[in-house]
N, C-alpha and C positions, 0 to 999 in steps of 0.2 A: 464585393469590392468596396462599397459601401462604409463596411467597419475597417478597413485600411488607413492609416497615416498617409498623408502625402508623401514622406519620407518614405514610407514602406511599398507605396506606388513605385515614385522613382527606383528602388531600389530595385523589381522589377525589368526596370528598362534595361537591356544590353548593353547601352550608347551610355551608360550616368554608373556603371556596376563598379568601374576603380575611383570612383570619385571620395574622398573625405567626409569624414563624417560634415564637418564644417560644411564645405562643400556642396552636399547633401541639403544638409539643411537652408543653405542661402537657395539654393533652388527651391527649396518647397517652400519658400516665404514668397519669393517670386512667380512661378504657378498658378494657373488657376484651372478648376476643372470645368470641362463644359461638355456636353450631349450634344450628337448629329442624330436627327431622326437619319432612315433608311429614304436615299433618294437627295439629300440634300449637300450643298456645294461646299465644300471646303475652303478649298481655294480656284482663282478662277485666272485661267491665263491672261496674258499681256497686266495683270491688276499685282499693287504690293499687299499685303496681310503685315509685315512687319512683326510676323510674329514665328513660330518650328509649335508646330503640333503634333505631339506625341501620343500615338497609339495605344488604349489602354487595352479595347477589347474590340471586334468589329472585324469590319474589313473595308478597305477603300482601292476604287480606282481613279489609275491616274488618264488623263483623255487628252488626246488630240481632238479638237474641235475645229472642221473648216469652217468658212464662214456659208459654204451651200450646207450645212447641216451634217455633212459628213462624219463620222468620227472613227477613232482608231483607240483601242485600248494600248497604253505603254508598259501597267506593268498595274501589278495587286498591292499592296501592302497588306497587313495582320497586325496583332499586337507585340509591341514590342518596336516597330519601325515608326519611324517621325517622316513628317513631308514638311515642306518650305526652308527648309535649309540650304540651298541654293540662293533664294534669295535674297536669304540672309545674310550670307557671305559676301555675295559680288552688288547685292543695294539692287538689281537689276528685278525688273516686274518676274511672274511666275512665269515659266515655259509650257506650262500643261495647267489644264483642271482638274480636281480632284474632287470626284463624288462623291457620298457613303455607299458601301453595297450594302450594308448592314445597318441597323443601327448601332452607332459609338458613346466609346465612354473616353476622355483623350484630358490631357493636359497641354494649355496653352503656356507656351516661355514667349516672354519679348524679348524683340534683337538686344536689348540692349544687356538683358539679364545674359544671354547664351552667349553673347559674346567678351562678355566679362568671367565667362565659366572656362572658354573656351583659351582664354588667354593667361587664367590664374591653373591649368591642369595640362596637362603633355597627357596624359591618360587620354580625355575625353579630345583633344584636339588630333589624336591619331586613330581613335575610335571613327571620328568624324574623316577623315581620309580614310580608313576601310570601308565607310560606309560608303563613301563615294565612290570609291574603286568599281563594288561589288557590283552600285550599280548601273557602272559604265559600262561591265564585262557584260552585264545582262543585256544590255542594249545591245554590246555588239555581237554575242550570240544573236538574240530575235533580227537582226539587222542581218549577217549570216542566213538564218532561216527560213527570213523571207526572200533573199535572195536564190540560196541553193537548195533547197528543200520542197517538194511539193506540198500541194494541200495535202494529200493522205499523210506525208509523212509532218506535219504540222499538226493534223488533227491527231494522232497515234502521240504523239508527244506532248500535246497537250493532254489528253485523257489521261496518262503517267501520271503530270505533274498535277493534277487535279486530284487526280485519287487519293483516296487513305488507306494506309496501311494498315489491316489488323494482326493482330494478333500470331494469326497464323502463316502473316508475309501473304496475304492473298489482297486486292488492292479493289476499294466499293470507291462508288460516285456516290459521295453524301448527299448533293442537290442536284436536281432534275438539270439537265442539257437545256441551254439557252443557244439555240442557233445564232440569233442575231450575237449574244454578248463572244462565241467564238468567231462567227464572222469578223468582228471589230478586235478582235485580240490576234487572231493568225494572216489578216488582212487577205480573205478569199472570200467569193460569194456563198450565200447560203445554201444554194445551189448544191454547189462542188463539195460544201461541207455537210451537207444532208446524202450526198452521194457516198462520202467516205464514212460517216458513219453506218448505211445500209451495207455498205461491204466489211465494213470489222462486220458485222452482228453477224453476214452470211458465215464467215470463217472462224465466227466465235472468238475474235479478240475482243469482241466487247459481248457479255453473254447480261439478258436482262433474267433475275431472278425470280421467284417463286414470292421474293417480300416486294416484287417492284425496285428495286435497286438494280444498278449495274452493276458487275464485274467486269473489270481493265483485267485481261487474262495477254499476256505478252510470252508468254514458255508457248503457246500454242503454235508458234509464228518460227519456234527456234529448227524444226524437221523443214518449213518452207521460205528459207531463203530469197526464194525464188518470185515470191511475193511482193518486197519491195529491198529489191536490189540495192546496192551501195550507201542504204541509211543505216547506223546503226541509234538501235531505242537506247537514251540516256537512264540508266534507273540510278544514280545515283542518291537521287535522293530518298531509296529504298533500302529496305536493311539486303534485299537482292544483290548480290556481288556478278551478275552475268550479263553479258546485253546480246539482246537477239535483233536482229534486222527483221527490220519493219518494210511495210508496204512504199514505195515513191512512186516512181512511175506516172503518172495520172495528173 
């Protein structure tokens, strides 16, 4: 990434891809790139950044932080997605912190730069309303989930959307199971979620391999119905076209 253009960075981004070349360019004069170790705060709720920081490579999470210590995970980001664009738009402090789970490699734009891009382009300023749409609709799914969904079917849904696909449509857990980081993402004790993953393992929705990997196995589930009644497992973000019901109940 290293031998990249800034230009050819942004070019990259999702959110900046109908932009002009000009465009283009008045951004990467404006830019600047900067590194998060793993572990380190982005942005920090109720505080301003006055700045949209765009994800080159990494991963981040966005947190709820109560003030007894509490926290709650909102939502992941990757490369390719920006954070602090909210409050960029409305001038209003952040709503959430945002950690690295990784270490990053990101492009900083100031408000004053995004908001002159955002005003000279209809491209990027409806880019920026899909983005927000997308993810309002995620809120209100996980907001839904927590509401009507069990921990089992929370945990089964989450394992999905964590896995990777290979090759042959068969779906591995690339990094080891963080009880706590699921606790604080499906908003259940560790408890409940240490219990729902002993029971996938019993029924072999979750099968641990011969390399120490898992397998997210969800076809196993589709003869037992009867397992978890009334949920149906989301796979679309799998090349999988079928969905079987998962475990609730619990």
């Amino acid at each position: 990434m290293a031998s990249l253009t800034t230009v050819e960075l942004l070019r990259r981004v999702p959110f900046f891809l109908g932009l002009s070349e000009s465009q283009t360019s008045m951004l990467a004069s404006a830019v600047e790139k900067h590194q998060y170790r793993r572990g380190e705060i982005l942005l920090t709720a109720g505080q301003k950044l006055g700045y949209l920081i765009i994800i080159l490579s990494g991963q981040v999470r966005v947190m709820m932080i109560e003030d007894d210590g509490k926290q709650a995970v909102v939502a992941t980001l990757s490369a390719g997605e920006c954070v602090g664009e909210m409050s960029i738009l409305d001038g209003e402090p952040h709503s959430a912190t945002v950690i690295a789970d990784t270490p990053l490699d990101t492009l900083l734009l100031s408000q004053e730069a995004f908001l002159q891009c955002v005003q000279g382009s209809s491209h990027l300023s409806m880019a920026l309303l899909q983005n927000l749409v997308g993810r309002l609709r995620r809120a209100n799914e996980k907001i839904a989930s927590l509401a009507y969904v069990s921990v089992y079917g929370r945990v089964a849904q989450y394992l999905v959307d964590t896995a990777t696909e290979s090759a042959s449509g068969d779906l591995f857990l690339e990094k080891k199971l963080s009880q706590v980081e699921m606790s604080q993402t499906l908003g259940a004790s560790r408890e409940m979620i240490s219990q729902a993953l002993k029971a996938f393992e019993s029924k072999s929705f979750l099968q641990k391999m011969g390399s120490g990997q898992f397998r997210v196995n969800p076809i196993v589930l589709k003869d037992r119905p009867d397992l978890l009644p009334g949920v149906t497992l989301n796979l679309s973000r799998c090349n999988r076209t079928a969905a079987f019901p998962y475990l609730s109940g619990q």
